[in-house]
PQR file of N, CA, C, O and H, with PARSE charges and radii, in Angstrom:
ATOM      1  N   UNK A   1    -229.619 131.018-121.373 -0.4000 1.5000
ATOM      2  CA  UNK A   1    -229.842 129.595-121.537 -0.0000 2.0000
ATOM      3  C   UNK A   1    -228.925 129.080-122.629  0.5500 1.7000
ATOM      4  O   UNK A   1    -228.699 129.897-123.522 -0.5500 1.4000
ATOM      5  N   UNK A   2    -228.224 127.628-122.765 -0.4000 1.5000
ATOM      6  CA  UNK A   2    -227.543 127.347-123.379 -0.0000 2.0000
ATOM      7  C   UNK A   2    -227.897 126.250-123.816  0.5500 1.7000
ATOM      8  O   UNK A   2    -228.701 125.766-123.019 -0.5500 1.4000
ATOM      9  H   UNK A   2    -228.407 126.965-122.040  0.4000 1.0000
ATOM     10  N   UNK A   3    -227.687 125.459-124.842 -0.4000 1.5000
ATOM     11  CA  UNK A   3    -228.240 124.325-125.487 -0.0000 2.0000
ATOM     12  C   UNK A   3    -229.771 124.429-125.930  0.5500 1.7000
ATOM     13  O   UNK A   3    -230.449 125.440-125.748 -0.5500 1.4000
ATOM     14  H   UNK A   3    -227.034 125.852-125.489  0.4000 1.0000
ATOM     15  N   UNK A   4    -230.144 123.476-126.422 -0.4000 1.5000
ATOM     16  CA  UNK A   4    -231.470 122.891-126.629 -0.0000 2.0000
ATOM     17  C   UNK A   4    -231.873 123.790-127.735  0.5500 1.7000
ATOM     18  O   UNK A   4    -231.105 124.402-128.477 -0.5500 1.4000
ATOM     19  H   UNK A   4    -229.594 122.655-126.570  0.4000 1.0000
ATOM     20  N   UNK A   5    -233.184 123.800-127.759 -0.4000 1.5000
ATOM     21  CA  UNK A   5    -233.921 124.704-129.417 -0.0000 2.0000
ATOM     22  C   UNK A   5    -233.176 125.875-129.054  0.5500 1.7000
ATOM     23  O   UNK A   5    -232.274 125.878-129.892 -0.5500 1.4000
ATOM     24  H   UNK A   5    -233.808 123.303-127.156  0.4000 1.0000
ATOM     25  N   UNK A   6    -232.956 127.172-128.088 -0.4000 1.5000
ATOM     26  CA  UNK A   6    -232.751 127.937-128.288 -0.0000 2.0000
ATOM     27  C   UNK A   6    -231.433 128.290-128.929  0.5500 1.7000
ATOM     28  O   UNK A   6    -231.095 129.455-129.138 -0.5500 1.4000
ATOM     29  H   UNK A   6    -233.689 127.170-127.407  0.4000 1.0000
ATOM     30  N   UNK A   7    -230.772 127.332-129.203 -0.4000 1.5000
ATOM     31  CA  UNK A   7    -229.528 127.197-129.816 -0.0000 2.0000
ATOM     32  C   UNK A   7    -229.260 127.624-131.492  0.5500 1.7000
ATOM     33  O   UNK A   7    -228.511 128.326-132.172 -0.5500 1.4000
ATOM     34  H   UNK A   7    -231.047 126.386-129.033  0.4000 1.0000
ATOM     35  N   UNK A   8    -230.255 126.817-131.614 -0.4000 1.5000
ATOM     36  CA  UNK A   8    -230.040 127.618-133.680 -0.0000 2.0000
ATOM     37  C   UNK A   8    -230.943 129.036-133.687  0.5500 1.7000
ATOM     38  O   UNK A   8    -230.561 129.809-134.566 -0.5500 1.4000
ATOM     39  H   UNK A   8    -230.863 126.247-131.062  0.4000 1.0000
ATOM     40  N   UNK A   9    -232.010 129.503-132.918 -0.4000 1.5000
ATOM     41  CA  UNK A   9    -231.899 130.707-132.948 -0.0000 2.0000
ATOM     42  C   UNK A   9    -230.837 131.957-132.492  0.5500 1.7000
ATOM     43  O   UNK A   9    -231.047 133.110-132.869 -0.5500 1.4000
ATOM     44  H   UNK A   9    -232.320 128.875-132.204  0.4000 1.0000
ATOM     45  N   UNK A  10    -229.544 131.558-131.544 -0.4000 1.5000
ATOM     46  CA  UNK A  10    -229.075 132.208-131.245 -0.0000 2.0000
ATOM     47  C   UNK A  10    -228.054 132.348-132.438  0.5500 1.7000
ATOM     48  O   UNK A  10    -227.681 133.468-132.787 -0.5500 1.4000
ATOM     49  H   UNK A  10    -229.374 130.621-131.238  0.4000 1.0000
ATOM     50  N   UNK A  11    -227.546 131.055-133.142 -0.4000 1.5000
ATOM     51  CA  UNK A  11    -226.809 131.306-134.174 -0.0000 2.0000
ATOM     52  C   UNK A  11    -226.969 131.682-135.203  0.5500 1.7000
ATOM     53  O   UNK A  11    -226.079 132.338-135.743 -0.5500 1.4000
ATOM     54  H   UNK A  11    -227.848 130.145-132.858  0.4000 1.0000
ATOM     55  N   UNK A  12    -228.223 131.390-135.890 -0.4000 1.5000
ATOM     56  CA  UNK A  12    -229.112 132.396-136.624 -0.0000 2.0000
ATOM     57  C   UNK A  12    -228.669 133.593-136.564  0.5500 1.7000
ATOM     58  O   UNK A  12    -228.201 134.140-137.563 -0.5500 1.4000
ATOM     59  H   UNK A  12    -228.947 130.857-135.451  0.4000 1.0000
ATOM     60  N   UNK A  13    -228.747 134.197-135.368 -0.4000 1.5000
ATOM     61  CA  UNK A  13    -229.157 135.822-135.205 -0.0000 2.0000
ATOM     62  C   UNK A  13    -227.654 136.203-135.028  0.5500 1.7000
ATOM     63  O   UNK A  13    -227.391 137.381-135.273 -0.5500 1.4000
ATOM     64  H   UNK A  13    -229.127 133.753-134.557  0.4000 1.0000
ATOM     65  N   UNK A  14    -226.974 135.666-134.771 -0.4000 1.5000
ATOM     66  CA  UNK A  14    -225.060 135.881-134.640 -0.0000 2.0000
ATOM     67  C   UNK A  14    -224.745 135.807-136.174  0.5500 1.7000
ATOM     68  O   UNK A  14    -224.005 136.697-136.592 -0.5500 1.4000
ATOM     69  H   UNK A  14    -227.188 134.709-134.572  0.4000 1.0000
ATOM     70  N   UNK A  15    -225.122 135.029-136.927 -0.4000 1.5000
ATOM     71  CA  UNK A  15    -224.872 134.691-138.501 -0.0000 2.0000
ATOM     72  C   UNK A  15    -225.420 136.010-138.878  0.5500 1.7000
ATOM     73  O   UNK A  15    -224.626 136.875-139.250 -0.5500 1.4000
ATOM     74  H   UNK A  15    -225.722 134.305-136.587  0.4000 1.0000
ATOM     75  N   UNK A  16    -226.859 136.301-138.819 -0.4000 1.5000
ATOM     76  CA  UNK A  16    -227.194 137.370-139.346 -0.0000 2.0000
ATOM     77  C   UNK A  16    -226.512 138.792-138.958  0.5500 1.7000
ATOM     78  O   UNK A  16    -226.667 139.780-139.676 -0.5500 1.4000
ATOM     79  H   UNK A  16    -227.504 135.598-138.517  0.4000 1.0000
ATOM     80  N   UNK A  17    -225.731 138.816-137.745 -0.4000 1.5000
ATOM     81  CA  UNK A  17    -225.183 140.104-137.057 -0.0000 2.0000
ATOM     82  C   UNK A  17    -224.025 139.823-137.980  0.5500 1.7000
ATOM     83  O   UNK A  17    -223.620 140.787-138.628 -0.5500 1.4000
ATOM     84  H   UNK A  17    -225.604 138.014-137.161  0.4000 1.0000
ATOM     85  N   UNK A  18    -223.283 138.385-138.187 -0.4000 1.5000
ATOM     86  CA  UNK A  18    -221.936 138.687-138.613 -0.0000 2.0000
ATOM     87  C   UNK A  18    -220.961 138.677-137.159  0.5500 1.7000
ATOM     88  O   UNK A  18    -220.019 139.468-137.119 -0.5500 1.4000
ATOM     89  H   UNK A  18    -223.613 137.601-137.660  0.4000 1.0000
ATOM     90  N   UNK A  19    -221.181 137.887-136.139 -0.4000 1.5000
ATOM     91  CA  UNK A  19    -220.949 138.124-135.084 -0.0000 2.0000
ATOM     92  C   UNK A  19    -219.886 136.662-134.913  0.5500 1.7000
ATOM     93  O   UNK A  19    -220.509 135.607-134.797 -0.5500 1.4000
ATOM     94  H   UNK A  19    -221.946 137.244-136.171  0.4000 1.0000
ATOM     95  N   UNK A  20    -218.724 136.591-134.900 -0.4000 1.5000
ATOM     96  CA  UNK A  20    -218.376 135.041-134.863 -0.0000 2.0000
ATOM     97  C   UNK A  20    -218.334 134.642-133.362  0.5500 1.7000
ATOM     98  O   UNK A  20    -218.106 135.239-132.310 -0.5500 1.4000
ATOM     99  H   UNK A  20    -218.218 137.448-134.995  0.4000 1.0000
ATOM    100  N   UNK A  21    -218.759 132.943-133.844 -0.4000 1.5000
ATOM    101  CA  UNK A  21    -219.044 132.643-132.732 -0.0000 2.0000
ATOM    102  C   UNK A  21    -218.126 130.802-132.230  0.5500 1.7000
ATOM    103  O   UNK A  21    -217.870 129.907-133.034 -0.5500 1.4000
ATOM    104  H   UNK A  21    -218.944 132.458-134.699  0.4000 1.0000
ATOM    105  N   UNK A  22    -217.876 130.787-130.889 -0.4000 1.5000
ATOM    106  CA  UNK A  22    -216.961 129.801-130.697 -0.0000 2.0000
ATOM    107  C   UNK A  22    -217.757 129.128-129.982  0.5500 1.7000
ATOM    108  O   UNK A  22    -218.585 129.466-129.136 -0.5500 1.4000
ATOM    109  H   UNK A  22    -218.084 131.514-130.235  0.4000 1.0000
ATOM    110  N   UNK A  23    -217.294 127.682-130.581 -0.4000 1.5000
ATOM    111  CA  UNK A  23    -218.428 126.487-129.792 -0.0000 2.0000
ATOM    112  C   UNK A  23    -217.247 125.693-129.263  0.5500 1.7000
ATOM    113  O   UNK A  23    -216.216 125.379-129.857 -0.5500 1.4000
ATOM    114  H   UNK A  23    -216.622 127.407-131.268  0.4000 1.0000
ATOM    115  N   UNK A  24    -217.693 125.389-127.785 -0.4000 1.5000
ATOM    116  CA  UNK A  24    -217.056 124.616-126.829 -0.0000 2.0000
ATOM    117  C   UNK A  24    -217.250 123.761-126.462  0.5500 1.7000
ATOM    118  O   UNK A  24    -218.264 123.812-125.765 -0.5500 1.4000
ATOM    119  H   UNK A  24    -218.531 125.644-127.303  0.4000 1.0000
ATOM    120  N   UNK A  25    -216.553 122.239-126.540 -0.4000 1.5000
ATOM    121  CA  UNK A  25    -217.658 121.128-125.718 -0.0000 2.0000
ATOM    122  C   UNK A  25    -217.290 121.364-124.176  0.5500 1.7000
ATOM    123  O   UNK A  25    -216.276 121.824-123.650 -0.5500 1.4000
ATOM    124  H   UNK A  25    -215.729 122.198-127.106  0.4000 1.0000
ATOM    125  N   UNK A  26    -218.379 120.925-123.700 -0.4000 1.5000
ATOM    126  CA  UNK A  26    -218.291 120.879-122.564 -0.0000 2.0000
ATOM    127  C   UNK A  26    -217.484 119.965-121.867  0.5500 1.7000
ATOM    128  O   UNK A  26    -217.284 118.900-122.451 -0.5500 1.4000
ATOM    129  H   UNK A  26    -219.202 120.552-124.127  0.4000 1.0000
ATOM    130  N   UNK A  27    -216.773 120.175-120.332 -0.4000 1.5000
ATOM    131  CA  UNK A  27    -216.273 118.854-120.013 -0.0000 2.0000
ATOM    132  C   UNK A  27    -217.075 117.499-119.505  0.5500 1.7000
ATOM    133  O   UNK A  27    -218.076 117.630-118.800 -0.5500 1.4000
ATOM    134  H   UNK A  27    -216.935 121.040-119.857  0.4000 1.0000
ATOM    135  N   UNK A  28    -216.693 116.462-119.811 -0.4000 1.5000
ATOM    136  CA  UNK A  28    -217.079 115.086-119.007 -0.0000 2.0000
ATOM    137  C   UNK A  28    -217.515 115.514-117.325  0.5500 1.7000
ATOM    138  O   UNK A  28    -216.881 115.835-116.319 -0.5500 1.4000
ATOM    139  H   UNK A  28    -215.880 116.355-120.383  0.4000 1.0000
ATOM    140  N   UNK A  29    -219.002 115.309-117.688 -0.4000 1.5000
ATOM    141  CA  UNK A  29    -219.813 115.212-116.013 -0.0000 2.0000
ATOM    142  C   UNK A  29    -218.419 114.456-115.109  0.5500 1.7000
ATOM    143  O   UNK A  29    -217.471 113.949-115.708 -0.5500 1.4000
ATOM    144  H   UNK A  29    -219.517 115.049-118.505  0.4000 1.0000
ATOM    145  N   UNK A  30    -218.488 114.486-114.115 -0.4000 1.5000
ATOM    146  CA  UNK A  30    -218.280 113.829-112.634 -0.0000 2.0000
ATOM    147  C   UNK A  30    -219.438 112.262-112.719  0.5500 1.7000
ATOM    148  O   UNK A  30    -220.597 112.371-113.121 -0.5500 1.4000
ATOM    149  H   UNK A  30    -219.258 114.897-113.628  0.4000 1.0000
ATOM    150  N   UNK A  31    -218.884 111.008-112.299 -0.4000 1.5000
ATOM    151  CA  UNK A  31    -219.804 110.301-112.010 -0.0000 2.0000
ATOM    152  C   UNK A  31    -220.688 110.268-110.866  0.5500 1.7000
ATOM    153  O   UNK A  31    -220.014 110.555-109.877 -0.5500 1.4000
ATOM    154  H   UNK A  31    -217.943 110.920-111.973  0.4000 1.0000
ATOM    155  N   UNK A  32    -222.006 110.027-110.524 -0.4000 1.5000
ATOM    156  CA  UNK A  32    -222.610 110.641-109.414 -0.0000 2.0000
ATOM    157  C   UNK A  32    -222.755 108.861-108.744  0.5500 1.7000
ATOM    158  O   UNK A  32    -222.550 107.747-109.226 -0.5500 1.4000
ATOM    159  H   UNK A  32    -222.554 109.793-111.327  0.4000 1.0000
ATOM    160  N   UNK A  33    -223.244 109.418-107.321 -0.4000 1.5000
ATOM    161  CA  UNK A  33    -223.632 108.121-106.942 -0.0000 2.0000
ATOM    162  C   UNK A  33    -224.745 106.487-107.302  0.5500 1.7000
ATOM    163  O   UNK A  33    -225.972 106.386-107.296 -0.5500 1.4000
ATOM    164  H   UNK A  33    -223.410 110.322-106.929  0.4000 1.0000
ATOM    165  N   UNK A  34    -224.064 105.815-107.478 -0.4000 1.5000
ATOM    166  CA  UNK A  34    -225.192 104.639-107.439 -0.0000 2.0000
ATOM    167  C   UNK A  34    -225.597 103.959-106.780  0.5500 1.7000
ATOM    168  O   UNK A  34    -224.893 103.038-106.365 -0.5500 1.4000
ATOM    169  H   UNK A  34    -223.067 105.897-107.483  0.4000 1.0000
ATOM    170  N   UNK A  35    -227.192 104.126-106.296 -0.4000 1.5000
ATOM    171  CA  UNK A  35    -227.308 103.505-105.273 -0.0000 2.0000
ATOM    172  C   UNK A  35    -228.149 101.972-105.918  0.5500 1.7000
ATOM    173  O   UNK A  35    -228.441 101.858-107.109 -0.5500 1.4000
ATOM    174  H   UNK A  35    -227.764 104.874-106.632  0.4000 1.0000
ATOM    175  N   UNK A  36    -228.461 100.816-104.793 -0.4000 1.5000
ATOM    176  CA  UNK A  36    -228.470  99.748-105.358 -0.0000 2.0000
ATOM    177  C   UNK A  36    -230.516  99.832-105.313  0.5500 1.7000
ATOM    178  O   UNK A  36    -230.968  99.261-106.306 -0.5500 1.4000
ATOM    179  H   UNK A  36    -228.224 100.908-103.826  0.4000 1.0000
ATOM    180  N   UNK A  37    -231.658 100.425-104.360 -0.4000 1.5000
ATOM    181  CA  UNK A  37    -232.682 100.384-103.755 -0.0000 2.0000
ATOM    182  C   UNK A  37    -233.182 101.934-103.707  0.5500 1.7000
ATOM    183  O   UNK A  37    -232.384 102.870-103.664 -0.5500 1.4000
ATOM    184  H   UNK A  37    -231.291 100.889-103.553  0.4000 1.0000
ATOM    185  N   UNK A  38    -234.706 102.108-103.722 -0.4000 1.5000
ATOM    186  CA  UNK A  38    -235.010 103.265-103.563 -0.0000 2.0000
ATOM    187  C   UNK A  38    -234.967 104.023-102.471  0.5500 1.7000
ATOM    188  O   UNK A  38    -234.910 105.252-102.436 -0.5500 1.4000
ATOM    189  H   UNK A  38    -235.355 101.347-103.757  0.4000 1.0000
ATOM    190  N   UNK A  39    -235.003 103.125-101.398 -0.4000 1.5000
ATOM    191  CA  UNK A  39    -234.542 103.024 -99.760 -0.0000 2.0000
ATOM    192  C   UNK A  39    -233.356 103.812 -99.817  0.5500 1.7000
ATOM    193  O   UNK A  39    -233.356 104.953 -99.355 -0.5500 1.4000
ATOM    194  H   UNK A  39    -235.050 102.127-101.426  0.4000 1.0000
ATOM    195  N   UNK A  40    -232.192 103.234-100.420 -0.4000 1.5000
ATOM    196  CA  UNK A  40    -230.955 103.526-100.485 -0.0000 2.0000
ATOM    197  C   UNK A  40    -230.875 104.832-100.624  0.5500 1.7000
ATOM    198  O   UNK A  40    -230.239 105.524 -99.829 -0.5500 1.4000
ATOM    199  H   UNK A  40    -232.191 102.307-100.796  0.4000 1.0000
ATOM    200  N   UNK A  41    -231.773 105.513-102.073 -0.4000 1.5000
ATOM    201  CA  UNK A  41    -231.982 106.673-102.826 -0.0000 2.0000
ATOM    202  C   UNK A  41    -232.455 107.454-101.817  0.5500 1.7000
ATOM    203  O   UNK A  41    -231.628 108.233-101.344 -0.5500 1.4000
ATOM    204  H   UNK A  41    -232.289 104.951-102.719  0.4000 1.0000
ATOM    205  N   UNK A  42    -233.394 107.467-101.419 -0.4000 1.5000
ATOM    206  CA  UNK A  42    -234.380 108.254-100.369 -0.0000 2.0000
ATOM    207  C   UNK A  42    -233.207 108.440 -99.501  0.5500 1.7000
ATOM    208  O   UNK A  42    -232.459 109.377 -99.780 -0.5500 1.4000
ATOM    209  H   UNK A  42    -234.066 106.834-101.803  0.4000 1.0000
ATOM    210  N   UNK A  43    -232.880 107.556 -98.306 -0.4000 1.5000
ATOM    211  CA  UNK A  43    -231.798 108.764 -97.421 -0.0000 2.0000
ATOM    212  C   UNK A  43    -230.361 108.767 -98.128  0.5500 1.7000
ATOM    213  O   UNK A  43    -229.569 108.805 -97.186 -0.5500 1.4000
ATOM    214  H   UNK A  43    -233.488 106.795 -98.080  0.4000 1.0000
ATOM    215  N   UNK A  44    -229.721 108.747 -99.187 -0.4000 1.5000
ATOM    216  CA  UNK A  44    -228.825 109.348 -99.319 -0.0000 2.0000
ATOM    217  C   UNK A  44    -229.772 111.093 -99.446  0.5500 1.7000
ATOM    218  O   UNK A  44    -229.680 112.073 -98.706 -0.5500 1.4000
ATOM    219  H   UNK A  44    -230.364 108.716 -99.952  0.4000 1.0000
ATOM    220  N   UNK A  45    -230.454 110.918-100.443 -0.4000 1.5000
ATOM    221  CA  UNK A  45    -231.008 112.712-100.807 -0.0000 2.0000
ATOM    222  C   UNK A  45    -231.625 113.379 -99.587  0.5500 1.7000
ATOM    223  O   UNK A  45    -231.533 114.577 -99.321 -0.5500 1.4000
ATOM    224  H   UNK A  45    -230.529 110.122-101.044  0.4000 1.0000
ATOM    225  N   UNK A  46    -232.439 112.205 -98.686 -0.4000 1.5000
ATOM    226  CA  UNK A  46    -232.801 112.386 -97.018 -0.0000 2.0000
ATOM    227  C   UNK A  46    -231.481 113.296 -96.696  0.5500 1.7000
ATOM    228  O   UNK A  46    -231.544 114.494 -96.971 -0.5500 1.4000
ATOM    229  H   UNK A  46    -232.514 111.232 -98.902  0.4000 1.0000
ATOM    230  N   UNK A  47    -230.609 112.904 -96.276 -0.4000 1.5000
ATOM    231  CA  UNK A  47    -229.207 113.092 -95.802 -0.0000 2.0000
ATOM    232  C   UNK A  47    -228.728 114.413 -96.381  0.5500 1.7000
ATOM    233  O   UNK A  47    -228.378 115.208 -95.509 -0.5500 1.4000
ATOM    234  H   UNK A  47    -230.558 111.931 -96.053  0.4000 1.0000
ATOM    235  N   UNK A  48    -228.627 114.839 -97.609 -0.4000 1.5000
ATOM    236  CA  UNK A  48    -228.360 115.788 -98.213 -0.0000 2.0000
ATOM    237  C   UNK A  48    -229.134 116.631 -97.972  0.5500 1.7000
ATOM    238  O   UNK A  48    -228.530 117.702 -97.923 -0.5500 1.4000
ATOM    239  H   UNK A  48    -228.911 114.192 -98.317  0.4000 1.0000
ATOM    240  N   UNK A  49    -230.458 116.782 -97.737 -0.4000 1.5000
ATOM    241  CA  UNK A  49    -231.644 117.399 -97.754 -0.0000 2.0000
ATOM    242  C   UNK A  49    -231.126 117.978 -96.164  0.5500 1.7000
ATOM    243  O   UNK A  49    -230.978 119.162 -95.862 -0.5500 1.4000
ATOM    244  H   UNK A  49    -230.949 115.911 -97.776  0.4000 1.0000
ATOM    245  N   UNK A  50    -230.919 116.862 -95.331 -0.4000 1.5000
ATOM    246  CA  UNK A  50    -230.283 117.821 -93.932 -0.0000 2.0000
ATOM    247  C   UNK A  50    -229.630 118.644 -93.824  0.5500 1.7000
ATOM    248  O   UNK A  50    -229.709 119.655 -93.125 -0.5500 1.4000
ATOM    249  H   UNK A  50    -231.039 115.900 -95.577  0.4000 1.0000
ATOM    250  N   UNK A  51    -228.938 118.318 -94.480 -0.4000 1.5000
ATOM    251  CA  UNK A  51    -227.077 119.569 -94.720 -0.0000 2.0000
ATOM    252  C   UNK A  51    -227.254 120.937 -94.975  0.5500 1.7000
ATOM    253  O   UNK A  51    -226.522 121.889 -94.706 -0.5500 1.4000
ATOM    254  H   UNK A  51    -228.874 117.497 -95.048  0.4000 1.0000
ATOM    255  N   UNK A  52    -228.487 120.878 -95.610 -0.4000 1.5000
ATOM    256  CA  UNK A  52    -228.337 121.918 -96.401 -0.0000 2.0000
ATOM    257  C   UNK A  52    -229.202 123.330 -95.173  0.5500 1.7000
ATOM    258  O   UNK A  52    -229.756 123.015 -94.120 -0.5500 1.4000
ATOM    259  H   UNK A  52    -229.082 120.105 -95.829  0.4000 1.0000
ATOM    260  N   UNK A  53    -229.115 124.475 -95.577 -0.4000 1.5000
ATOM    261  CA  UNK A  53    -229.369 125.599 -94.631 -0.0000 2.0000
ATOM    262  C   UNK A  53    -230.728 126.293 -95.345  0.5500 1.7000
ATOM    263  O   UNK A  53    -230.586 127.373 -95.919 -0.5500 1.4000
ATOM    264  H   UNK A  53    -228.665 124.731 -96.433  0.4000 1.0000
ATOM    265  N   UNK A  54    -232.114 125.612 -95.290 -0.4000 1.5000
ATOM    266  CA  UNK A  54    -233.372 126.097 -96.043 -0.0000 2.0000
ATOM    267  C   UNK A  54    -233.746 126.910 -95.074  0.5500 1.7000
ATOM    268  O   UNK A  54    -234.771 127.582 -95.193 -0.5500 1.4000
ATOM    269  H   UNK A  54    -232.230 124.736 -94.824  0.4000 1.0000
TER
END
């Protein structure tokens, strides 16, 4: 897991090993779709929900 609380315990315990450690930002998300209605929302994810092989 990466980010969130578990984060200063991991560096904690790297500090305490003496272990150096390299922090990376991450890249800029992708923008995702906007839809204008929940209608809209529902079958775009409807639609996606087909595609897929469950």
């Amino acid at each position: 897991m990466s980010g969130g609380a578990a984060t200063r315990a991991k560096l904690d315990a790297a500090r305490q090993a003496r272990i150096p450690v390299l922090m990376i930002a991450r890249p800029p998300s992708e923008p995702g779709p906007c839809l204008e209605t929940a209608i809209d929302a529902l079958s775009w994810l409807g639609a996606r929900m087909n595609s897929l092989d469950l």
